[in-house]
FIKELO-719164 format. One line per field, with one value per residue (C-alpha): x, y, z; residue in one letter. Coordinates in nm, 3 decimals. Example, Ala and Ser with C-alpha at 12.3 -4.5 7.8 and 13.67 -1.06 7.14 Angstrom:
# residues 2
east	1.230 1.367
north	-0.450 -0.106
up	0.780 0.714
code	A S
This chain:
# residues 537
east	2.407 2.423 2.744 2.568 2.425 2.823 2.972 2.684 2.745 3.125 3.140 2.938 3.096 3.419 3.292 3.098 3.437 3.641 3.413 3.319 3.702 3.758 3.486 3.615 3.931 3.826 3.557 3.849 4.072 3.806 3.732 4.112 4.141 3.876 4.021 4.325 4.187 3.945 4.253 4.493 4.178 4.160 4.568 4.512 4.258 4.419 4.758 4.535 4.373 4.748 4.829 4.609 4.730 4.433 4.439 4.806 4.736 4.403 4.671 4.809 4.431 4.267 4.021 4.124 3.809 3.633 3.892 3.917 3.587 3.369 3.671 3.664 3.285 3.333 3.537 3.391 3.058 3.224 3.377 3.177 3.376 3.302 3.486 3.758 3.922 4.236 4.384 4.682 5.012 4.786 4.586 4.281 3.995 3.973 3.692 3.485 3.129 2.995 3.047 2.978 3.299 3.472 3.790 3.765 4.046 4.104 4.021 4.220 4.566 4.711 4.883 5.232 5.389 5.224 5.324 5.614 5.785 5.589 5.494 5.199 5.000 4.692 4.574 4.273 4.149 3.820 3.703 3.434 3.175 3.300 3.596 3.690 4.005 4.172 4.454 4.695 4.923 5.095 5.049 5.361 5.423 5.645 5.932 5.844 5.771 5.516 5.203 4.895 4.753 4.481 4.239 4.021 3.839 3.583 3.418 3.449 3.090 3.044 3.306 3.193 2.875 3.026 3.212 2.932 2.713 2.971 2.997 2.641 2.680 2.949 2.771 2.527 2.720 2.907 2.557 2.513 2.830 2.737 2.395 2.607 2.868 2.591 2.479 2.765 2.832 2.497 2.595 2.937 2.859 2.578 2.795 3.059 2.779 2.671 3.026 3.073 2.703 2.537 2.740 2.840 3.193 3.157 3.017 3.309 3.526 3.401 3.384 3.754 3.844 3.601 3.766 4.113 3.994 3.873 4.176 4.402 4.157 4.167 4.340 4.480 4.787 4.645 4.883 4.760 4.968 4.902 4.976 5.309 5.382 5.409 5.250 4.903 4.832 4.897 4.759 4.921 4.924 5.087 5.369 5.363 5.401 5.689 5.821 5.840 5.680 5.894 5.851 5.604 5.352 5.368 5.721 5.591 5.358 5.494 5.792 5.840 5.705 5.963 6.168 5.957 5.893 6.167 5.972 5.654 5.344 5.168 5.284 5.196 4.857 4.854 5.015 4.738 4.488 4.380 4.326 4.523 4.341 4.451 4.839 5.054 5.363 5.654 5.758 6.099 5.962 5.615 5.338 5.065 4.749 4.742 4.508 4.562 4.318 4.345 4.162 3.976 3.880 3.607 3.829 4.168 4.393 4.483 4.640 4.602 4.563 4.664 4.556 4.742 4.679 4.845 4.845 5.094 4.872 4.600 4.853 5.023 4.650 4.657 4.942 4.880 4.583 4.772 5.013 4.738 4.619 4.928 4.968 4.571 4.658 4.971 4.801 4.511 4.764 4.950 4.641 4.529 4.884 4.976 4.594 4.678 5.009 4.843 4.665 4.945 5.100 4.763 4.752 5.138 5.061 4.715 4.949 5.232 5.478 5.663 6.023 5.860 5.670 5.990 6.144 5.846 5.839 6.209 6.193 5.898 6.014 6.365 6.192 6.056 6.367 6.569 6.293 6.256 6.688 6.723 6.522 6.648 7.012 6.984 6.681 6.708 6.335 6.118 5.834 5.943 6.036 5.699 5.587 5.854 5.756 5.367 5.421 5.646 5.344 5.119 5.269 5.354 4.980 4.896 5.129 5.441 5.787 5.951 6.285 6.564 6.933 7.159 7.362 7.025 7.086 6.880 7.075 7.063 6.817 6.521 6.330 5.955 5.877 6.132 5.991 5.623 5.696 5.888 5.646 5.382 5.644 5.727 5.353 5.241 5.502 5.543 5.117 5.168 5.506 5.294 4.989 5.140 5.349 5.047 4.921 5.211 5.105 5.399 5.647 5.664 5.558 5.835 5.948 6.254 6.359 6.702 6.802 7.084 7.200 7.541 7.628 7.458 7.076 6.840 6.839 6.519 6.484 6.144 6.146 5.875 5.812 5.441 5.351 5.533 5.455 5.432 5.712 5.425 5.246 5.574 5.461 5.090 5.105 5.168 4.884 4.585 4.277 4.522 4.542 4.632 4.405 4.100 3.871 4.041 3.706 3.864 4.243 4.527 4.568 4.888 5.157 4.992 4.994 5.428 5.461 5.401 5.633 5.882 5.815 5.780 6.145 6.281 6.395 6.336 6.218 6.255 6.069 6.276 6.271 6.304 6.571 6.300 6.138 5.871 5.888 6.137 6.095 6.389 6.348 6.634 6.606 6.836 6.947 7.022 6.720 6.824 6.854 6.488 6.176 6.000 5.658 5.564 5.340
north	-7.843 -8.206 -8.368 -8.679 -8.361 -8.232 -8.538 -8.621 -8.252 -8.294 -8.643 -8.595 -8.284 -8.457 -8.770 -8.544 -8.322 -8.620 -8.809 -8.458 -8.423 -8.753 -8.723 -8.381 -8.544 -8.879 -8.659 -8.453 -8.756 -8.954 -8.595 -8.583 -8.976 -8.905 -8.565 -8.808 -9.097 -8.878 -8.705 -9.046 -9.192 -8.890 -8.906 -9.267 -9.242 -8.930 -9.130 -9.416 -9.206 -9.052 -9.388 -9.527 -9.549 -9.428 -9.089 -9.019 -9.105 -8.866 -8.565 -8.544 -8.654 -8.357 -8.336 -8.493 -8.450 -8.653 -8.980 -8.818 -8.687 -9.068 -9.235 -8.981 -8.964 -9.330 -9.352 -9.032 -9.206 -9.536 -9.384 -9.132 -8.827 -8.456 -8.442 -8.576 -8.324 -8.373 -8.091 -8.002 -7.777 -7.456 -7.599 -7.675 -7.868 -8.177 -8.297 -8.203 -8.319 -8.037 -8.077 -7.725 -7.618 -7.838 -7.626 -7.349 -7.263 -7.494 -7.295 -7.345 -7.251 -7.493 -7.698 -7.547 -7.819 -8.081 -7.921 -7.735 -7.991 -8.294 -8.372 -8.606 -8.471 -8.361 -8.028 -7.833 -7.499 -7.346 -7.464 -7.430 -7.624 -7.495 -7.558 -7.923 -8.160 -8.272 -8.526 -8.398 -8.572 -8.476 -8.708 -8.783 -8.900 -9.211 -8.980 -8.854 -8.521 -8.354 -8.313 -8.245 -8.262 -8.491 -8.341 -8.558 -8.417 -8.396 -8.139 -8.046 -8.020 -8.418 -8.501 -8.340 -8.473 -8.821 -8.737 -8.605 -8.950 -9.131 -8.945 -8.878 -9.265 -9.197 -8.914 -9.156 -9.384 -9.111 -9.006 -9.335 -9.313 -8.999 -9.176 -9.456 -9.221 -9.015 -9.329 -9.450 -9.114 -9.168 -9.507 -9.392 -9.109 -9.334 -9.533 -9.315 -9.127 -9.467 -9.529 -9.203 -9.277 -9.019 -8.737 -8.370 -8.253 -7.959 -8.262 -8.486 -8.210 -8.079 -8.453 -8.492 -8.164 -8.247 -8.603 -8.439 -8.204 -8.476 -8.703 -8.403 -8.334 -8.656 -8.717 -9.080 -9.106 -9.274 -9.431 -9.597 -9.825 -9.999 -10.331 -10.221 -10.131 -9.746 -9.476 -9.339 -9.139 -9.023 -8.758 -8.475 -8.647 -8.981 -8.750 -8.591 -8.916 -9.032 -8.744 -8.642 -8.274 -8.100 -8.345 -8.216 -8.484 -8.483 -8.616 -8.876 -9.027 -9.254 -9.348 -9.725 -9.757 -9.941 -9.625 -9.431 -9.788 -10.076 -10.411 -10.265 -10.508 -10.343 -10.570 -10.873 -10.771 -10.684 -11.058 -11.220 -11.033 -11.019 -10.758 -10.713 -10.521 -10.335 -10.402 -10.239 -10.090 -9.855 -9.589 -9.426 -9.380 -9.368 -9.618 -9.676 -9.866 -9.999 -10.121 -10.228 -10.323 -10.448 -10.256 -10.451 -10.399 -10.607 -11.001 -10.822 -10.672 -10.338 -10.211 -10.134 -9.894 -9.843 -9.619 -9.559 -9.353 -9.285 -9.495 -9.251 -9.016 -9.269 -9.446 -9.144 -9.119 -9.455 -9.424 -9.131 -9.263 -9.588 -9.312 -9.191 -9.527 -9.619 -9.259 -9.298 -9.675 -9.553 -9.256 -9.514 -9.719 -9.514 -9.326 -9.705 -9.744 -9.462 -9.414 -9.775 -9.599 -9.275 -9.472 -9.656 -9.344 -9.250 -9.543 -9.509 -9.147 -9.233 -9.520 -9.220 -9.402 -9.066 -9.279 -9.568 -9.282 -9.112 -9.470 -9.556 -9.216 -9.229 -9.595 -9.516 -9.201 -9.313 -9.693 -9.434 -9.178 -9.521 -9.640 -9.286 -9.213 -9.522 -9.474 -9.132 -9.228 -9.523 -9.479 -9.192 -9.228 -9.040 -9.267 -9.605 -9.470 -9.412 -9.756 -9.916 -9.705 -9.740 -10.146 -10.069 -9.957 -10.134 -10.438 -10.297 -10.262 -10.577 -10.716 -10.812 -10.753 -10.641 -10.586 -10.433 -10.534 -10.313 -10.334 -10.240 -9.949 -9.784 -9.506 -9.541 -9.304 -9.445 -9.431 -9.284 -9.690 -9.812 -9.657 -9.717 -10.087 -10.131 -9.969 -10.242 -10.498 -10.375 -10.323 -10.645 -10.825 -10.659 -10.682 -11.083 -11.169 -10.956 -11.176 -11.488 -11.365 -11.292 -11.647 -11.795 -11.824 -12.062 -11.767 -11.370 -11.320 -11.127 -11.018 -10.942 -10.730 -10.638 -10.449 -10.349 -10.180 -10.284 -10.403 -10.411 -10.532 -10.423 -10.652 -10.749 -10.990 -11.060 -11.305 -11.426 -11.677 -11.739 -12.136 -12.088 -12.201 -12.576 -12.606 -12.745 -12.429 -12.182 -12.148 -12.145 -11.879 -11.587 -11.634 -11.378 -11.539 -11.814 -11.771 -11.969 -11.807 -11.987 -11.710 -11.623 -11.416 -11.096 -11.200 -11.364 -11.007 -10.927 -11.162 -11.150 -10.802 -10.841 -11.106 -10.868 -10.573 -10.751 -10.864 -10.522 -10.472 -10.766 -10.880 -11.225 -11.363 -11.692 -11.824 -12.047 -12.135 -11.877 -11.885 -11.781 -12.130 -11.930 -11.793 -11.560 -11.409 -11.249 -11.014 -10.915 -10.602 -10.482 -10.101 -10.014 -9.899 -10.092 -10.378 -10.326 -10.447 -10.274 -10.312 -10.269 -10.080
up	-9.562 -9.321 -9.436 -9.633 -9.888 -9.898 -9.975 -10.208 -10.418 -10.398 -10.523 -10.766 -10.903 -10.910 -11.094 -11.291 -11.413 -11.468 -11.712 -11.871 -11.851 -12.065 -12.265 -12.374 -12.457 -12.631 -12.878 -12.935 -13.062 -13.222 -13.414 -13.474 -13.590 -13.870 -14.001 -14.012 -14.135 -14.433 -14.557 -14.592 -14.738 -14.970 -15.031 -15.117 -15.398 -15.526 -15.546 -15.713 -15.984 -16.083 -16.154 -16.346 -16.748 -16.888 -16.738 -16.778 -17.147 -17.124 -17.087 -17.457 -17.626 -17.767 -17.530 -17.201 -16.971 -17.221 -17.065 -16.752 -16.608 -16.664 -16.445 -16.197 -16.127 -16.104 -15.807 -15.641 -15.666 -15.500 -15.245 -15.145 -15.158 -15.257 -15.542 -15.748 -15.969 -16.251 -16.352 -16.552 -16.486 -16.552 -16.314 -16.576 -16.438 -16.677 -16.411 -16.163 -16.058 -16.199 -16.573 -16.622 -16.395 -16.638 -16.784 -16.499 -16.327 -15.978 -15.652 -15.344 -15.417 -15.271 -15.558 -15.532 -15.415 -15.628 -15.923 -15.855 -15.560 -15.664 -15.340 -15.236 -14.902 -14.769 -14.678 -14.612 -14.820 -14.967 -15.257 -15.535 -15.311 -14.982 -14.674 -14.763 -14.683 -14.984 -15.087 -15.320 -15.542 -15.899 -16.216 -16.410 -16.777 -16.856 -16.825 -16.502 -16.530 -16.357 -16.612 -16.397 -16.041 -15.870 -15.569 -15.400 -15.115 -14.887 -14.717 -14.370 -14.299 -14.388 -14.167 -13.865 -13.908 -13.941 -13.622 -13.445 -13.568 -13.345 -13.052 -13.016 -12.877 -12.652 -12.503 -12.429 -12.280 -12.030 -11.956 -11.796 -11.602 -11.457 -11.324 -11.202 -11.011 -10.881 -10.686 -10.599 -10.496 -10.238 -10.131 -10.001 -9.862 -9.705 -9.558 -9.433 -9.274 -9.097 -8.976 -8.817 -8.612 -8.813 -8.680 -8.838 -8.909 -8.636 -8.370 -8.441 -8.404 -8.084 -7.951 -8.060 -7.808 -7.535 -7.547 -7.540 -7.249 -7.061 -7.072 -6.994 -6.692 -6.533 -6.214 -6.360 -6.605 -6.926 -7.223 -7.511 -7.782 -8.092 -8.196 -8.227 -7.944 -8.029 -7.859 -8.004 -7.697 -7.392 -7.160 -6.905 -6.604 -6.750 -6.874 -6.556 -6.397 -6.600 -6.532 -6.896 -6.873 -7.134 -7.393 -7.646 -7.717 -8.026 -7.995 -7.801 -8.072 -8.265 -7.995 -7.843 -7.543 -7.372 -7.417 -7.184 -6.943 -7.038 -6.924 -7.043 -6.947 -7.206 -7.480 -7.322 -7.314 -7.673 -7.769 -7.535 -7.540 -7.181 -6.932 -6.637 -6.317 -6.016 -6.037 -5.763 -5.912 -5.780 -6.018 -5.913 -5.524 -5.601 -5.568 -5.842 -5.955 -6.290 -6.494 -6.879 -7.134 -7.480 -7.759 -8.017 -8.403 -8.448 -8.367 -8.400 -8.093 -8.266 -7.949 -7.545 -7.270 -6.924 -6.678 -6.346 -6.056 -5.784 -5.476 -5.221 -5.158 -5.044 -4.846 -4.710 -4.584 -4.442 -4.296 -4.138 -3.962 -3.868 -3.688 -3.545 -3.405 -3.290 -3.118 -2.951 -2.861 -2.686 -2.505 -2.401 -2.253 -2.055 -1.935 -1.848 -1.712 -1.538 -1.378 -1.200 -1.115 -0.961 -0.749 -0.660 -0.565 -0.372 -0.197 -0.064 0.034 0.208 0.449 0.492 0.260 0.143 0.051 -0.119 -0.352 -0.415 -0.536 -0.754 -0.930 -0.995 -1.121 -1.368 -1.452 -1.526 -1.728 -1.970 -1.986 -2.126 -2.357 -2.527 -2.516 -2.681 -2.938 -3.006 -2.999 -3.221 -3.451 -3.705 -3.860 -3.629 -3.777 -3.714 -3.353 -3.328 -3.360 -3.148 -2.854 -2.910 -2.918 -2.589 -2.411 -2.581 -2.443 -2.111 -2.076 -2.163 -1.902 -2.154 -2.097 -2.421 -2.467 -2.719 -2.779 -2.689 -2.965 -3.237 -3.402 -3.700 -3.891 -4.227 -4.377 -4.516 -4.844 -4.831 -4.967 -4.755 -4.445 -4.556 -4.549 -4.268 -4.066 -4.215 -4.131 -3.774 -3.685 -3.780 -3.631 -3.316 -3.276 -3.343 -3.109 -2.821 -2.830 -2.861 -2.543 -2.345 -2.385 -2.191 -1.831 -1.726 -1.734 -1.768 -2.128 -2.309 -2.655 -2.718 -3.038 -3.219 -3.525 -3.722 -4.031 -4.083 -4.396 -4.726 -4.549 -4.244 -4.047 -3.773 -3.549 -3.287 -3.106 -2.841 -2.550 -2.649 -2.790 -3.119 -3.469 -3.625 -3.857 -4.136 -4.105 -4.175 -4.534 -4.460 -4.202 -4.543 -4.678 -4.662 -4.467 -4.246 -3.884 -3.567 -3.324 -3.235 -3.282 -3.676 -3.783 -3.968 -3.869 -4.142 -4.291 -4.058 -4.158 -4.539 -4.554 -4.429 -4.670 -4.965 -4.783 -4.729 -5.102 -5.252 -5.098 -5.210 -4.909 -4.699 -4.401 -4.233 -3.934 -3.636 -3.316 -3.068 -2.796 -2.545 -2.690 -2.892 -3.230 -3.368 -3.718 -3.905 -4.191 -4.410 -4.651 -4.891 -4.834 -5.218 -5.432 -5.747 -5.556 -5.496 -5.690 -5.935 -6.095 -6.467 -6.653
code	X X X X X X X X X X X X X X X X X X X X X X X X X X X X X X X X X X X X X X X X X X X X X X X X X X X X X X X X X X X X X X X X X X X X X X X X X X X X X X X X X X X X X X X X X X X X X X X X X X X X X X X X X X X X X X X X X X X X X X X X X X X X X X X X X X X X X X X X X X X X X X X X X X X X X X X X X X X X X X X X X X X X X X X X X X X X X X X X X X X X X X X X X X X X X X X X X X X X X X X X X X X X X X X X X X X X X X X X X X X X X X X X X X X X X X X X X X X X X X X X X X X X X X X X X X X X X X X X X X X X X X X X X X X X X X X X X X X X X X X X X X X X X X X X X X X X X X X X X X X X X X X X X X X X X X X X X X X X X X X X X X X X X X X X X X X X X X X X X X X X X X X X X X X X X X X X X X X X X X X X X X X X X X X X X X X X X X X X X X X X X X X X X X X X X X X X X X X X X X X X X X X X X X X X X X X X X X X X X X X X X X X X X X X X X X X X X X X X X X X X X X X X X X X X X X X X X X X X X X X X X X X X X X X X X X X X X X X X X X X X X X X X X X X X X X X X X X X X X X X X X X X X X X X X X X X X X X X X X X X X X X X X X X X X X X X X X X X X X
């Protein structure tokens, strides 16, 4: 049985036992109201009859059914009941609607407490014409004592059917309910059928676990709010990235989410509405992509979702083949170099030059000993030795002196996002002061580079001889696309691409004059993490 059939039979069988239920219980007091209502009726007239003169004053006449029985058939006649009977303390019938019961005994026994108690009431018993309700009531002389007994009644079978006259109707009328329940009982099933898209129980079901199995499969973290800001769900590798594993999640639901992310952006994009796309964001040491969407009920924000993946990885990627490129670019140029330098060496050998190739083998040998001792007594990250000594050959090759202060040193360890960006920041640089070095043809082209981390910052400073930058442009040169160069076709990504390091970081840089009368850029970046910038979800 299809779910619109289920609801349908259920529905219906519910409305169907209620009204049966209340019509079950109104027949039973309507039947109760008239076996009420026929005996105080019955009471009444009985208490009427006892007090009328004439019939007291039948009781010590010589024949008292002769008073008695024509005023008693009267008001049985006008009120329709079975029977009105006056009796005596013997409990003599001095009428009866059958004159020819006249003088009998009465049948019933139950006129004890008329004449004994003299009590008025209403009870029910068998009589001479059958099961009857009667109203009871004694008949006293001027004096008060008890001298007879009147019974009015009426049978049991007339007021059932006068019950059952009524309530015939109202069986009609909860007949009609039922039709109207049963189609209301269609049209809402109808429609809850249309809401769900037509779909079965068993298929939402399964749809509910494939969609939990999917979100728990995913490779992105995925959080969802309401309106309030509360968490309505949230799937294993979001916990995993907030590093809230052993939290159940159904502990979870329910909570704020700016317990599990203070500064939430989130709730800004429930209050406006809008989406927000590919955000960068650090959380703890890890880099992320987020994207957050509102979630609509028909013209109302009723919530939002973010997902976020994870960026390291991908960049750890990068950055590994950026090492790689800055390892092949240093191999190419010493091959380039030190080819030029073996035929140097062939060329001194070929015109018997022994001492001369003794000296330039020392020299070279001994240029390179300093560069790499340097490095290794004053830089601690292997990495960002790496670059230093690939833009030391890279420039070498290119013809460009570049030197270090004596006095640099690098020591502190670095962060994984420290040293990520301070490679971008190095590299960029570095590539930038060389080629605006090799430009200058009045002078040797040289860069010059010093570093330090004493104190609360790293500090860098680059410096260049090359044609230097227009003070105007200082603020123009950080932005993605700009470049000096005449041939700018794919370049201003460098300097952008330090702007938003240095950024991340929360550090500076300035841009002045160079002593060397070029350019020289200096970076400052704070060494404490919470000192550091961090994004939002």
């Amino acid at each position: 049985m299809n779910l619109l059939s289920k609801m349908v039979l259920l529905m219906s069988l519910l409305v169907t036992l209620m009204i049966l239920a209340l019509g079950f219980y109104y027949n039973q007091q309507y039947s109760d109201q008239v076996w009420d209502q026929t005996g105080q009726q019955a009471l009444s007239v009985a208490l009427s009859v006892a007090s009328i003169p004439a019939v007291r004053d039948a009781f010590f006449h010589e024949d008292p059914s002769a008073t008695i029985q024509p005023i008693a058939e009267d008001i049985r006649e006008e009120i329709g009941a079975e029977f009105v009977v006056v009796g005596n303390t013997e409990e003599i019938r001095y009428s009866h609607p059958r004159a020819d019961r006249i003088g009998d005994r009465m049948v019933g026994e139950d006129n004890d407490r008329a004449l004994i108690h003299g009590e008025s009431y209403v009870s029910k018993a068998v009589g001479s014409l059958g099961p009857s309700i009667r109203g009871k009531t004694p008949v006293f002389d001027s004096q008060g004592n008890i001298i007879g007994v009147v019974s009015v009644g009426f049978l049991q079978e007339d007021v059932e059917l006068t019950a059952r006259d009524f309530l015939s109707d109202t069986w009609v009328i909860i007949a009609g309910v039922l039709g109207f329940g049963f189609i209301g009982s269609f049209l809402i099933s109808y429609h809850v059928k249309r809401s769900i898209h037509g779909l079965e129980p068993e298929e939402i079901g399964r749809l509910f676990h494939e969609k939990d199995a999917i979100l728990q499969s995913i490779h992105e973290g995925m959080i969802a709010i309401d309106n309030d800001g509360r968490v309505t769900m949230i799937n294993q590798k979001a916990k995993e990235y907030l590093n809230v594993q052993a939290v159940p999640v159904k502990k979870l639901i329910g909570e704020p989410l700016v317990d599990l992310l203070p500064n939430t952006g989130l709730i800004q994009v429930v209050e406006t509405g809008y989406p927000d796309f590919n955000k960068e964001l650090w959380i703890e040491d890890e880099l992320y992509v987020v994207n957050r969407v509102p979630i609509f009920t028909g013209e109302r924000v009723s919530g939002a979702v973010a997902t976020f993946r994870n960026r390291t990885e991908i960049r750890e990627l990068s950055k590994e083949l950026t090492h790689v490129r800055e390892y092949a670019e240093g191999l190419r140029a010493q091959t380039h170099e030190f080819s030029n330098k073996l035929y140097t060496i062939s060329g001194l050998l070929q015109l018997n030059r022994v001492p001369e190739v003794i000296e330039f083998i020392d020299h070279e040998t001994k240029v390179q000993q300093e560069w790499i001792r340097f490095l290794v007594d004053n830089v601690s990250d292997k990495i960002v030795s790496g670059v230093l000594l690939g833009k030391l050959n890279r420039a070498r090759e290119i013809g460009v002196k570049m030197t270090f202060d004596e006095n640099s040193q690098l020591r502190e360890p670095l962060l994984k996002r420290q040293q990520e960006n301070i490679v971008t920041i190095l590299g960029n640089i570095l590539e930038n002061a060389v080629e605006a070095a090799s430009t200058n043809t009045v002078e040797k082209p040289h860069v010059h580079i010093s570093f330090t981390d004493i104190g609360y910052d790293f500090i860098f400073e680059v410096e260049d001889n090359g044609p230097g930058i227009d003070e105007e442009k200082y603020e123009e040169i950080f932005k993605r696309g700009f470049s000096t160069k005449e041939s700018s076709r794919h370049r201003g990504v460098g300097l952008a691409l330090v702007s938003a390091a240095v950024e991340d970081l929360n550090g500076t840089i300035f841009i002045e004059k160079s002593d060397l009368s070029g350019t020289c850029f200096v970076i400052s970046l704070p060494k404490s993490q919470t000192e550091m910038s961090r994004g939002v979800l």
